[in-house]
PDB file of N, CA, C and O in Angstrom, chain B, residues numbered from 101:
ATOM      1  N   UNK B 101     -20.203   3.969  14.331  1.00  0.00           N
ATOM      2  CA  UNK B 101     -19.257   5.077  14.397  1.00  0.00           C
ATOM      3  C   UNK B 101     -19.779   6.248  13.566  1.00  0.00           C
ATOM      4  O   UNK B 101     -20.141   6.028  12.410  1.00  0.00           O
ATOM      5  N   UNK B 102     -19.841   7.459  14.074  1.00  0.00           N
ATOM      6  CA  UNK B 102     -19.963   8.597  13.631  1.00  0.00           C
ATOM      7  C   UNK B 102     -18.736   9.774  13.661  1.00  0.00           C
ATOM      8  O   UNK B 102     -17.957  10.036  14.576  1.00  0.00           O
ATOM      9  N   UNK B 103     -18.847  10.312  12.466  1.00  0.00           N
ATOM     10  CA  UNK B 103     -17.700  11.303  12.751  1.00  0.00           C
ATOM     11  C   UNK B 103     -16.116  10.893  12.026  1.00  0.00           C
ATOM     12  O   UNK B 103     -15.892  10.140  11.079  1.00  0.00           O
ATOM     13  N   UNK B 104     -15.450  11.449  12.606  1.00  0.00           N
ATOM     14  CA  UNK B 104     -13.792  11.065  12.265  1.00  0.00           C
ATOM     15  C   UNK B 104     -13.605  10.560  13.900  1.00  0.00           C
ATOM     16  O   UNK B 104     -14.127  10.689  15.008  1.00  0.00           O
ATOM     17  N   UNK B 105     -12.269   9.771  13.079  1.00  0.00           N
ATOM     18  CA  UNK B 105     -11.552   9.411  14.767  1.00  0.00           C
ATOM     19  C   UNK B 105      -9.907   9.165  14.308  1.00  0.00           C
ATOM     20  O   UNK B 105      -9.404   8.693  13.289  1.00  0.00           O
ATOM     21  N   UNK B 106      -9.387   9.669  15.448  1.00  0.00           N
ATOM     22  CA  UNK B 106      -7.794  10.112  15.000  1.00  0.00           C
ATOM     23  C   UNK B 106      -7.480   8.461  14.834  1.00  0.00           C
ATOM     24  O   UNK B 106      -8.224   7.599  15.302  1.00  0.00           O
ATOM     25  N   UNK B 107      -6.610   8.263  14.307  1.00  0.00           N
ATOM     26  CA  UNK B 107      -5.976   6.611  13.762  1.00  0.00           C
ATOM     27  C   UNK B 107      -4.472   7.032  13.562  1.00  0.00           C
ATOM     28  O   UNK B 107      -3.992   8.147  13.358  1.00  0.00           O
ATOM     29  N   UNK B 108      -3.758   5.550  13.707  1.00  0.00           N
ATOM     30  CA  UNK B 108      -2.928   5.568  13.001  1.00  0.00           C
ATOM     31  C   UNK B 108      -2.717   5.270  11.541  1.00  0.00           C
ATOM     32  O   UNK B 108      -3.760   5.810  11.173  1.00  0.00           O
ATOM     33  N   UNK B 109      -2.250   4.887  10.564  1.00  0.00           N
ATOM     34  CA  UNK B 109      -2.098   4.370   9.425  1.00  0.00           C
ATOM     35  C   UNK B 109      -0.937   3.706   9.252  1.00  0.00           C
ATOM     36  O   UNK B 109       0.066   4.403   9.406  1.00  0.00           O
ATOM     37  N   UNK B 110      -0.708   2.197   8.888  1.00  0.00           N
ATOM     38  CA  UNK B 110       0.042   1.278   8.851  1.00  0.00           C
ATOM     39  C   UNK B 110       0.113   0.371   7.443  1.00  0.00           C
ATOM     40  O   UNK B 110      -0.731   0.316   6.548  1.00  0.00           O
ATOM     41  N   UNK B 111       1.018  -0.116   7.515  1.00  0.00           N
ATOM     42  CA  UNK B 111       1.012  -0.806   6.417  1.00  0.00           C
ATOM     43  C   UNK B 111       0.737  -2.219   6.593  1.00  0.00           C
ATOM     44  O   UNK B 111       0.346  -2.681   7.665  1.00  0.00           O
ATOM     45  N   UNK B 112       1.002  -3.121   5.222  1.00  0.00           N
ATOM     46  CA  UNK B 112       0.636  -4.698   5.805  1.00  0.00           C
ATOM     47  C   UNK B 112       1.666  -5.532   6.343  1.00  0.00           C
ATOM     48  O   UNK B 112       1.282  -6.676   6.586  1.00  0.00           O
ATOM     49  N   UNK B 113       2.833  -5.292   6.592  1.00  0.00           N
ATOM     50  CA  UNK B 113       3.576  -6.018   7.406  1.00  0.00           C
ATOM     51  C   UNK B 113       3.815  -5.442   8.695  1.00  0.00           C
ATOM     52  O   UNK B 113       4.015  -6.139   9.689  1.00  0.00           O
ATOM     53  N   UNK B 114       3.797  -3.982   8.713  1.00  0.00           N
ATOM     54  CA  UNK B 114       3.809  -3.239  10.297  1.00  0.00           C
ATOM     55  C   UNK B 114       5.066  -3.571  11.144  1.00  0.00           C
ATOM     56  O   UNK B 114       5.094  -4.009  12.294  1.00  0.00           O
ATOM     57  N   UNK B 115       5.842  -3.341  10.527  1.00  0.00           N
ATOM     58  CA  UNK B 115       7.246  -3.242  11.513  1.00  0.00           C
ATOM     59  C   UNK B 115       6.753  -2.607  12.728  1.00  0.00           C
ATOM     60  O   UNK B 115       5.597  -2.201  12.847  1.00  0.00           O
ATOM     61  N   UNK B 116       7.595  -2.533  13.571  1.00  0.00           N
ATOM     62  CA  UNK B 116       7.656  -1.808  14.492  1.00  0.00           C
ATOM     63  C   UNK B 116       7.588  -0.154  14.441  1.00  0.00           C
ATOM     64  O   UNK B 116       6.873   0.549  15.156  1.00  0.00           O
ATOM     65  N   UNK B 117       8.562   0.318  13.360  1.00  0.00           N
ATOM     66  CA  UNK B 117       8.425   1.870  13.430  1.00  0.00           C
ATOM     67  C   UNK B 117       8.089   2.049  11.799  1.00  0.00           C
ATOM     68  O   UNK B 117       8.717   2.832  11.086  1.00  0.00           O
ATOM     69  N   UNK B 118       7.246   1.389  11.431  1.00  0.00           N
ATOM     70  CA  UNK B 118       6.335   1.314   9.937  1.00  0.00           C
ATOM     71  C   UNK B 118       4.761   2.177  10.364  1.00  0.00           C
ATOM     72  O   UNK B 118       3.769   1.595  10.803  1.00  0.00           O
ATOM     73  N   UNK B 119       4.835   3.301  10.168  1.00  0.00           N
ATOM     74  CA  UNK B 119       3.386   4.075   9.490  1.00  0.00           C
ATOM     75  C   UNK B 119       3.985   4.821   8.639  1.00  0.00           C
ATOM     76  O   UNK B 119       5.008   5.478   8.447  1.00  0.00           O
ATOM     77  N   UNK B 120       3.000   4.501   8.191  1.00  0.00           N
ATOM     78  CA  UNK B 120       2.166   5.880   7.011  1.00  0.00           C
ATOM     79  C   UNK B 120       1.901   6.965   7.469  1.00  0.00           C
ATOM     80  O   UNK B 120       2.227   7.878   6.711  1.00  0.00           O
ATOM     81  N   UNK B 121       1.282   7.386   8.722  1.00  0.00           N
ATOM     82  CA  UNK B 121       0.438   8.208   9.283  1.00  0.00           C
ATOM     83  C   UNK B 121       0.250   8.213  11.031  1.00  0.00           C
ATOM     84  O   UNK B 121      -0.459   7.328  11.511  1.00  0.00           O
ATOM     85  N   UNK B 122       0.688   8.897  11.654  1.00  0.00           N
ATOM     86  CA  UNK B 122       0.474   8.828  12.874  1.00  0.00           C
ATOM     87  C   UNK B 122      -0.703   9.938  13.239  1.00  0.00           C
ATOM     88  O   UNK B 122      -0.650  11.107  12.855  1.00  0.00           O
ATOM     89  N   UNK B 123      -1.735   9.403  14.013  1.00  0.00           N
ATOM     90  CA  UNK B 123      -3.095  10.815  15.010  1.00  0.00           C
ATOM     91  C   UNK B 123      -3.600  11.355  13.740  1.00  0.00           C
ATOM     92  O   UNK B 123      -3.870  12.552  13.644  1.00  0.00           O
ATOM     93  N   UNK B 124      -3.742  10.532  12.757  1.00  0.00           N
ATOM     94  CA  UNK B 124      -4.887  11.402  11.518  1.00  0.00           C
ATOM     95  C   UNK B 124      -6.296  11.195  11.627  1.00  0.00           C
ATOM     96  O   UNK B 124      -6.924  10.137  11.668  1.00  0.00           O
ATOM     97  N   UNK B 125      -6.775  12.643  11.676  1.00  0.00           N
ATOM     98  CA  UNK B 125      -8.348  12.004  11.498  1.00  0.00           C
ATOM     99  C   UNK B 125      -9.053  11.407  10.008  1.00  0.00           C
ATOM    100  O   UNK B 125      -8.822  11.721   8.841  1.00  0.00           O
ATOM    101  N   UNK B 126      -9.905  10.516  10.544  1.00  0.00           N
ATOM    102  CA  UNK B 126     -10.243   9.759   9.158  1.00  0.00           C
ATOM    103  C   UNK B 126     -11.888   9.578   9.640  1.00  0.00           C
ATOM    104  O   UNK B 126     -12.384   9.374  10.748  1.00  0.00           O
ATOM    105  N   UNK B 127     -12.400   9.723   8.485  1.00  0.00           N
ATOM    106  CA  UNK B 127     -13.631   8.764   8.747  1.00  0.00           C
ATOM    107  C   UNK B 127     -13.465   7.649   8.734  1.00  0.00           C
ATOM    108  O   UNK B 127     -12.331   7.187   8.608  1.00  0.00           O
ATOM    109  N   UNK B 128     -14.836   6.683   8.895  1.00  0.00           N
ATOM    110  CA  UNK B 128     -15.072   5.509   9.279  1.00  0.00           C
ATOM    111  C   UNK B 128     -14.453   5.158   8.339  1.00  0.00           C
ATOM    112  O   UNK B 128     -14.378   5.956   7.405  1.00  0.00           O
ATOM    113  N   UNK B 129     -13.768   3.822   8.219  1.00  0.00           N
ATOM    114  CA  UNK B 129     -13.484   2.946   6.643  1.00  0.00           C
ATOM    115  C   UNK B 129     -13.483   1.964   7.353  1.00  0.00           C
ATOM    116  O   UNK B 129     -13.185   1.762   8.530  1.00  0.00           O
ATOM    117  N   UNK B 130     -14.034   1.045   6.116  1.00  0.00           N
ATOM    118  CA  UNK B 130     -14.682  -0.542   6.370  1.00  0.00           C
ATOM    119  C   UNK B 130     -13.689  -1.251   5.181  1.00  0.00           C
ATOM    120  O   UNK B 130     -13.178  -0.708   4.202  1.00  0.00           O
ATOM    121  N   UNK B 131     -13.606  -2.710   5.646  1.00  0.00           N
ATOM    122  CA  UNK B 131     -12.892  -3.836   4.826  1.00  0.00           C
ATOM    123  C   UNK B 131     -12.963  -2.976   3.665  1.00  0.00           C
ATOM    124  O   UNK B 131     -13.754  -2.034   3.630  1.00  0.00           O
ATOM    125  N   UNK B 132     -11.973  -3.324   2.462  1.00  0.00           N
ATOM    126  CA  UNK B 132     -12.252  -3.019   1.235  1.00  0.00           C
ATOM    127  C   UNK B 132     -12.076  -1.490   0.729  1.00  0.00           C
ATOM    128  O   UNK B 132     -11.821  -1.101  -0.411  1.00  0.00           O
ATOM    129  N   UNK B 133     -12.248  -0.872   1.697  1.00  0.00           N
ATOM    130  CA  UNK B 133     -11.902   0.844   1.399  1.00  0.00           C
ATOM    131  C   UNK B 133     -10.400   0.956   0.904  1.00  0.00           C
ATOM    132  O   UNK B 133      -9.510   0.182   1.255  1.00  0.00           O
ATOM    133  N   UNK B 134     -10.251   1.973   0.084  1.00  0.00           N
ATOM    134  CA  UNK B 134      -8.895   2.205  -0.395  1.00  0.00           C
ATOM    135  C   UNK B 134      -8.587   3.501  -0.358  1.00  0.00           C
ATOM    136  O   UNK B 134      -9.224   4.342  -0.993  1.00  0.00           O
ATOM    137  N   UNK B 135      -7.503   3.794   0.452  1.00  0.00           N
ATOM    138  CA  UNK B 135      -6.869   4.783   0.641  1.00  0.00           C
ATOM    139  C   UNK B 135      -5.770   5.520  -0.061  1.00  0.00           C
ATOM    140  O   UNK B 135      -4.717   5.015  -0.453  1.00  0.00           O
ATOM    141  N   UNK B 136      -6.016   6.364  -0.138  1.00  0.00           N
ATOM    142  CA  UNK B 136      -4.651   7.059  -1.498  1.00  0.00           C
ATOM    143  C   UNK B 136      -2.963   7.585  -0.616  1.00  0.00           C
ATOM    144  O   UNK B 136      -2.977   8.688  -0.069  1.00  0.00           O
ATOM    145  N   UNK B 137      -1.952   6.943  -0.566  1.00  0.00           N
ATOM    146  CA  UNK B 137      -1.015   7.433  -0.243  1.00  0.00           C
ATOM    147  C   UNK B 137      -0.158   7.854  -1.069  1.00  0.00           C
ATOM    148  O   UNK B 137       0.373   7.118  -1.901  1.00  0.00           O
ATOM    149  N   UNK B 138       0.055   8.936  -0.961  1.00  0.00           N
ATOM    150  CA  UNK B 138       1.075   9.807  -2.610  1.00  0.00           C
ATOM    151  C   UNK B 138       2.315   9.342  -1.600  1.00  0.00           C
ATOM    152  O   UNK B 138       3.067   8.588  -2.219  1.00  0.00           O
ATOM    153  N   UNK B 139       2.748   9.564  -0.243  1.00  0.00           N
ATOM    154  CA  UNK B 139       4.432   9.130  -0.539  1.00  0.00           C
ATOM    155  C   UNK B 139       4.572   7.913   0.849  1.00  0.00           C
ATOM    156  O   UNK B 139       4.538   7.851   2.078  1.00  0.00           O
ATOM    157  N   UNK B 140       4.778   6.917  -0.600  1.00  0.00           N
ATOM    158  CA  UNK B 140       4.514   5.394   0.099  1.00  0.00           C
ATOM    159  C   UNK B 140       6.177   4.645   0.926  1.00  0.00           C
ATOM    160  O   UNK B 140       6.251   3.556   1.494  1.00  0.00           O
ATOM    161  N   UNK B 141       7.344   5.685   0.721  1.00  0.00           N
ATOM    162  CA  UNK B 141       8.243   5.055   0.676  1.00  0.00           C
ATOM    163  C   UNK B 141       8.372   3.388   0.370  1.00  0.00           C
ATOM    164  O   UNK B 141       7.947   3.068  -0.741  1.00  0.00           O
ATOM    165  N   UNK B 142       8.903   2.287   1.210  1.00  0.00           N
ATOM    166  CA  UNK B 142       9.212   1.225   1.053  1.00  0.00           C
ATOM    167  C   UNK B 142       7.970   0.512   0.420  1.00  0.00           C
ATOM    168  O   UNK B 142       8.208  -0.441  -0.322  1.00  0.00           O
ATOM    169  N   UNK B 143       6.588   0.897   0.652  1.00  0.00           N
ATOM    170  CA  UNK B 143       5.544   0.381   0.113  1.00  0.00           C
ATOM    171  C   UNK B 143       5.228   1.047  -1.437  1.00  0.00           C
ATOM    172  O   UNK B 143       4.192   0.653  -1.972  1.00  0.00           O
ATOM    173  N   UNK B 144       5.949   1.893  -2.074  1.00  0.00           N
ATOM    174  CA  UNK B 144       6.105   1.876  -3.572  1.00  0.00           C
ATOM    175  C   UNK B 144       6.775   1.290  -3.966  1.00  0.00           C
ATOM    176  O   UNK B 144       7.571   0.660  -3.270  1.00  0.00           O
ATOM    177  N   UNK B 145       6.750   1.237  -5.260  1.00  0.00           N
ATOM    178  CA  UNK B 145       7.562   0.562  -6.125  1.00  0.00           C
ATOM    179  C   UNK B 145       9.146   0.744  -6.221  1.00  0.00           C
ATOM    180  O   UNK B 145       9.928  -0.206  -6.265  1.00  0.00           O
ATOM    181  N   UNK B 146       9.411   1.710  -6.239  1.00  0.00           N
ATOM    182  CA  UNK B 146      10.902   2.462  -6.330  1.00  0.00           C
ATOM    183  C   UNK B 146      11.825   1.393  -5.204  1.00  0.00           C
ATOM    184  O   UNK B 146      12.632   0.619  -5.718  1.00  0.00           O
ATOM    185  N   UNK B 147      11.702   1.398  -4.077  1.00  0.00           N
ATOM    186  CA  UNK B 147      12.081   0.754  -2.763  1.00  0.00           C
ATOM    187  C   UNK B 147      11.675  -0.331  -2.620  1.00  0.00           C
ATOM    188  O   UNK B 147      12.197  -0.991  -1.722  1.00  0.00           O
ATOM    189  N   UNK B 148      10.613  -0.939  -3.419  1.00  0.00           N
ATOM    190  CA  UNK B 148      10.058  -2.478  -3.200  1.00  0.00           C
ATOM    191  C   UNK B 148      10.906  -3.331  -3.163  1.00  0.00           C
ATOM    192  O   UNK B 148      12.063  -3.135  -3.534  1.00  0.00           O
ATOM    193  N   UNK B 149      10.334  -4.760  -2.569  1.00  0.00           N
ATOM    194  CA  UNK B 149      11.302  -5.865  -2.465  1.00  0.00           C
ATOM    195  C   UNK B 149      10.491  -7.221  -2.323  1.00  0.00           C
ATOM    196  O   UNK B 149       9.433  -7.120  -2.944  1.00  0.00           O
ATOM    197  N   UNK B 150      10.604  -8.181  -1.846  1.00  0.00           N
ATOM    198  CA  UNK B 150      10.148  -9.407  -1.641  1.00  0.00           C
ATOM    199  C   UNK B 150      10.161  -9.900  -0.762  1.00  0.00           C
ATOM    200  O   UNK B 150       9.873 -11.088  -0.615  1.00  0.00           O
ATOM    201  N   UNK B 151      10.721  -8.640   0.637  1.00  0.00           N
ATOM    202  CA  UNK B 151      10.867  -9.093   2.011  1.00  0.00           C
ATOM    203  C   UNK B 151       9.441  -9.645   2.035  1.00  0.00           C
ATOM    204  O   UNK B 151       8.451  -9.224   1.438  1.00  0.00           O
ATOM    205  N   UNK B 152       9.627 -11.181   3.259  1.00  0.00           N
ATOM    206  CA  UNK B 152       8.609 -11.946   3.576  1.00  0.00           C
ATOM    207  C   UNK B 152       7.541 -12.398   2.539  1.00  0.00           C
ATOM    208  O   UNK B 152       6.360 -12.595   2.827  1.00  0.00           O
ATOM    209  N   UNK B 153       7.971 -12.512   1.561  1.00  0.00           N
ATOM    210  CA  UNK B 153       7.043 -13.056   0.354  1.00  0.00           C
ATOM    211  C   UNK B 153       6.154 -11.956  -0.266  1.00  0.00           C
ATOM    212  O   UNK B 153       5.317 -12.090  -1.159  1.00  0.00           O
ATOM    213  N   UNK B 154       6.583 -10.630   0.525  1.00  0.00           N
ATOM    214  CA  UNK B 154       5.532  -9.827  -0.409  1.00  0.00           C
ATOM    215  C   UNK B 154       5.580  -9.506  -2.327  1.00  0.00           C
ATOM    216  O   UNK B 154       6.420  -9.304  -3.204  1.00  0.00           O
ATOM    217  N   UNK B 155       4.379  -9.607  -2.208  1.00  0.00           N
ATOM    218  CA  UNK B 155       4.396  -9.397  -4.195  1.00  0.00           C
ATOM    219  C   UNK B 155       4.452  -8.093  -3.986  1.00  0.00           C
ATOM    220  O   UNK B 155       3.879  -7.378  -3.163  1.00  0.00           O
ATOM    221  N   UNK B 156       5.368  -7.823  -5.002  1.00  0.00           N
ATOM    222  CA  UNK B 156       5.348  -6.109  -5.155  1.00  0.00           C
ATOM    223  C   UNK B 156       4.262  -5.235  -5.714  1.00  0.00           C
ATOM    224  O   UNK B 156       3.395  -5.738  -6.429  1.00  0.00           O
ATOM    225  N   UNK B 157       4.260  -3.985  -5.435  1.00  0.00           N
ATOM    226  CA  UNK B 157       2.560  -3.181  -5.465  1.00  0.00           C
ATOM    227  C   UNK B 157       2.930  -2.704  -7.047  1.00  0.00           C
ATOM    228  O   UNK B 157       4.065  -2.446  -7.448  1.00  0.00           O
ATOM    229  N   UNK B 158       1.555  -2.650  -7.924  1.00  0.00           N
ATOM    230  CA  UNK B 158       1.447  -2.413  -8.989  1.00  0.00           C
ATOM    231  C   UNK B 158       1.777  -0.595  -8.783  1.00  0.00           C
ATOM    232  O   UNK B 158       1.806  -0.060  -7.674  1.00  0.00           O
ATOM    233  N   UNK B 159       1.961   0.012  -9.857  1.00  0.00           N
ATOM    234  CA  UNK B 159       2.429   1.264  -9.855  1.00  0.00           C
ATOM    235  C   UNK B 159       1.262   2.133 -10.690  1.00  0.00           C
ATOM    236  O   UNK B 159       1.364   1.971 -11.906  1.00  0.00           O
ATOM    237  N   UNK B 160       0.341   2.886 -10.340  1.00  0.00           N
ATOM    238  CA  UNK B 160      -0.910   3.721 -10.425  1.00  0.00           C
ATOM    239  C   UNK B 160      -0.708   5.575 -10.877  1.00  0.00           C
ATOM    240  O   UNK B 160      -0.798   6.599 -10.200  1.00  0.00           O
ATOM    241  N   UNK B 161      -0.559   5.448 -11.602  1.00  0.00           N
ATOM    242  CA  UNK B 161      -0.137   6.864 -12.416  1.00  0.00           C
ATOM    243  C   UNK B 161      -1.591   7.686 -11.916  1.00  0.00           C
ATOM    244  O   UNK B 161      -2.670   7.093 -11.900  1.00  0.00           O
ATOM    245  N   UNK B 162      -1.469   8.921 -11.575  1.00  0.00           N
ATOM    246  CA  UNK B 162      -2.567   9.678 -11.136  1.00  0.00           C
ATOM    247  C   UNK B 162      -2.126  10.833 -11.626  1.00  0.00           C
ATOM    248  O   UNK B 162      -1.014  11.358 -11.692  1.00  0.00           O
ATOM    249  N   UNK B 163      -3.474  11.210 -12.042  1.00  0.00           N
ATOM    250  CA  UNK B 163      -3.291  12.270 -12.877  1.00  0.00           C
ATOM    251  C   UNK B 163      -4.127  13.260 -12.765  1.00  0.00           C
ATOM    252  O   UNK B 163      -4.631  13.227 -13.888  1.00  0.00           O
ATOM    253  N   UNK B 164      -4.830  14.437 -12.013  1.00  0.00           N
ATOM    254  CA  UNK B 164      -5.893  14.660 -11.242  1.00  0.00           C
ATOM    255  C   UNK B 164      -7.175  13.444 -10.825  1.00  0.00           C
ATOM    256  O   UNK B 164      -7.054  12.456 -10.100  1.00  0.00           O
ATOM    257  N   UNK B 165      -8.281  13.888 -11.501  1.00  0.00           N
ATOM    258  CA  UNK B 165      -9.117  12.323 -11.034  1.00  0.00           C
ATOM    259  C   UNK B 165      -8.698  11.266 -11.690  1.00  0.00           C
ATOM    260  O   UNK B 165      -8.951  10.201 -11.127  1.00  0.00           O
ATOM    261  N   UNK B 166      -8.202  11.209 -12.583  1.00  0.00           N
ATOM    262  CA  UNK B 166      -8.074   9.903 -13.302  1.00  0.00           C
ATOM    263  C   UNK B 166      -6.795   9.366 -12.925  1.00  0.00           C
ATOM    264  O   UNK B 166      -5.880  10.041 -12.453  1.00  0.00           O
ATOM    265  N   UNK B 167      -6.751   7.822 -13.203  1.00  0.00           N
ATOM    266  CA  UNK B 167      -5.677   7.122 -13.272  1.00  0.00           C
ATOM    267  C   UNK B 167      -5.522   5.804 -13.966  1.00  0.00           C
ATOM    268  O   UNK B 167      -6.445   5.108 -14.388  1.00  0.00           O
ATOM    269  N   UNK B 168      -4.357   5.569 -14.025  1.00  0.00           N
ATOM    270  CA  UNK B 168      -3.948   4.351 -15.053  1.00  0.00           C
ATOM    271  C   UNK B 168      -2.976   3.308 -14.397  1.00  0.00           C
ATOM    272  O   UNK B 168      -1.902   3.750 -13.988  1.00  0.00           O
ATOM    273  N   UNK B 169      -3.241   1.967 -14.254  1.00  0.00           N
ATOM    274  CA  UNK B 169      -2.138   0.978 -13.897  1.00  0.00           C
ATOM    275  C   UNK B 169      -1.260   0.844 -14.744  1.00  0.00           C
ATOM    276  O   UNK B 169      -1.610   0.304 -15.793  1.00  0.00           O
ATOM    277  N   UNK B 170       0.513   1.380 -14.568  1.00  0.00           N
ATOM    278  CA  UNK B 170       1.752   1.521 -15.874  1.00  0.00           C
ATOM    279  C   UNK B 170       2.574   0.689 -15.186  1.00  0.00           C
ATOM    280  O   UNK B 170       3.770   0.860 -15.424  1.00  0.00           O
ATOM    281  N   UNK B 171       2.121  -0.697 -13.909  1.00  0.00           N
ATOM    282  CA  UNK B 171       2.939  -1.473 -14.006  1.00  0.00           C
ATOM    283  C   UNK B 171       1.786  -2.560 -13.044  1.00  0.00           C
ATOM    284  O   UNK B 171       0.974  -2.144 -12.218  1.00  0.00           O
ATOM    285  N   UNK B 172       1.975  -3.834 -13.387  1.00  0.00           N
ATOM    286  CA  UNK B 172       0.704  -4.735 -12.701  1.00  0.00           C
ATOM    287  C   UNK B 172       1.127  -5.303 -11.374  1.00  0.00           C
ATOM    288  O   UNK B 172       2.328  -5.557 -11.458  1.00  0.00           O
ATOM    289  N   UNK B 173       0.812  -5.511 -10.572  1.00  0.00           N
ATOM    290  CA  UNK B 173       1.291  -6.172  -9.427  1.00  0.00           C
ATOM    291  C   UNK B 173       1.713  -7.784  -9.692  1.00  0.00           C
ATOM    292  O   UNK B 173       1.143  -8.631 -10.379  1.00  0.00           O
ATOM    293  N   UNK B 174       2.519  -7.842  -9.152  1.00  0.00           N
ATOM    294  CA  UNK B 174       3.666  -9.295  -8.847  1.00  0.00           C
ATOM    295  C   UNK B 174       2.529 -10.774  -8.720  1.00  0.00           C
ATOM    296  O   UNK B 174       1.998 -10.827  -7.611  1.00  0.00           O
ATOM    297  N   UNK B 175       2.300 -11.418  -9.261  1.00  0.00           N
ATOM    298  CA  UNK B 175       1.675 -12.744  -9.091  1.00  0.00           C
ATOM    299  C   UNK B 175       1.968 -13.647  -8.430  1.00  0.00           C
ATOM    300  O   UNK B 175       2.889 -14.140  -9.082  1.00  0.00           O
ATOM    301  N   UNK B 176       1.845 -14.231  -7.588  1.00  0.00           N
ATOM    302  CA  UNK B 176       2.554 -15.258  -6.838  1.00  0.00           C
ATOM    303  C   UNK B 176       3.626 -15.969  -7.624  1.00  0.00           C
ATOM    304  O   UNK B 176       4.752 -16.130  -7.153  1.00  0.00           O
ATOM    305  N   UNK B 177       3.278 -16.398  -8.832  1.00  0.00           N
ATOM    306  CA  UNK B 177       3.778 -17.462  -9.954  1.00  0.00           C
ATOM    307  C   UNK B 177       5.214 -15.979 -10.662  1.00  0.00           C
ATOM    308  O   UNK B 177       6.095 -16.133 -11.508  1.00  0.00           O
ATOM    309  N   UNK B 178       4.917 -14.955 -10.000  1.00  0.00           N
ATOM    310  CA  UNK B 178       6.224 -14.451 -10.301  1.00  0.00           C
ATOM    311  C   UNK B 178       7.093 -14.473  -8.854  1.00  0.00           C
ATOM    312  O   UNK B 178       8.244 -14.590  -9.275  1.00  0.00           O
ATOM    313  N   UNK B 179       7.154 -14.440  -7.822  1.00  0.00           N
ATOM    314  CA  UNK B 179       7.655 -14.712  -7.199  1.00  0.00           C
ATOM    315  C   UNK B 179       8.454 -16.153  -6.886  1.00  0.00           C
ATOM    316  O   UNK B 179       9.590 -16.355  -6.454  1.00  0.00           O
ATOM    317  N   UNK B 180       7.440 -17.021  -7.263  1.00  0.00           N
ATOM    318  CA  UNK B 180       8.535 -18.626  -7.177  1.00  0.00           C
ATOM    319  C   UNK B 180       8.788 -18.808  -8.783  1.00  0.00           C
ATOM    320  O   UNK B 180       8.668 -20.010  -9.021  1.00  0.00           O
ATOM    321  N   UNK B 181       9.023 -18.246  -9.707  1.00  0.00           N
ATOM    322  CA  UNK B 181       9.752 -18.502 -11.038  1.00  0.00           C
ATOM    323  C   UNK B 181      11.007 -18.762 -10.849  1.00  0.00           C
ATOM    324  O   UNK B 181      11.303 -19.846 -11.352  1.00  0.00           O
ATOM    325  N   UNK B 182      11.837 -18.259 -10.363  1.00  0.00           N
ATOM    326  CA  UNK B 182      13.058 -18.567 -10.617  1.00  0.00           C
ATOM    327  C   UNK B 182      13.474 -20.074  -9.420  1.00  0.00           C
ATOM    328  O   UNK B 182      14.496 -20.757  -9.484  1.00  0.00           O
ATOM    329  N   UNK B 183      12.443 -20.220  -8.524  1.00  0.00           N
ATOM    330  CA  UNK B 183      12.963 -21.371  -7.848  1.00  0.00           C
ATOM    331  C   UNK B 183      13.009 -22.419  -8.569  1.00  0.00           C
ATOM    332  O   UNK B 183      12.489 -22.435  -9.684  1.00  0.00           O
ATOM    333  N   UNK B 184      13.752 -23.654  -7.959  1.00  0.00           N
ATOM    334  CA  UNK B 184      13.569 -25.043  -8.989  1.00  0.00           C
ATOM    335  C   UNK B 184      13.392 -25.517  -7.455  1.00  0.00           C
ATOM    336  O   UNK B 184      13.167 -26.699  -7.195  1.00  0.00           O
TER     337      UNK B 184
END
């Protein structure tokens, strides 16, 4: 692949009417690439939840180039804590 190519952008459970991004051009991105979304609705923290076992997303303070993790993402072993 050369170039950009219009995409959608989705998240990891992908509801039905779940994007991020509809017809954006992007370059190529391969496994492992990370993409910056400033407004994540339900996939930030603010709106997070545990629908379908998801661990909730750590919270990434950005600050022009730099940034800082000011909350860590959910561990599995925090998700089944409170079960017996």
């Amino acid at each position: 692949m050369t170039g950009s190519e219009i995409v959608d952008i989705v998240g990891p459970i992908c509801e039905s009417a779940d994007f991020f991004a509809k017809d954006r051009s992007l370059p190529p991105v391969r496994r492992g690439d990370l993409l910056a979304v400033f407004t994540a609705g339900a996939y930030g923290f603010s709106m997070a939840s545990n629908y379908n076992s998801r661990r909730r997303p750590p919270e990434v303070l950005v600050i022009g180039p730099k940034f800082k993790i000011i909350r860590k993402r959910e561990s599995c072993k925090d998700l089944t804590s409170l079960e017996e």
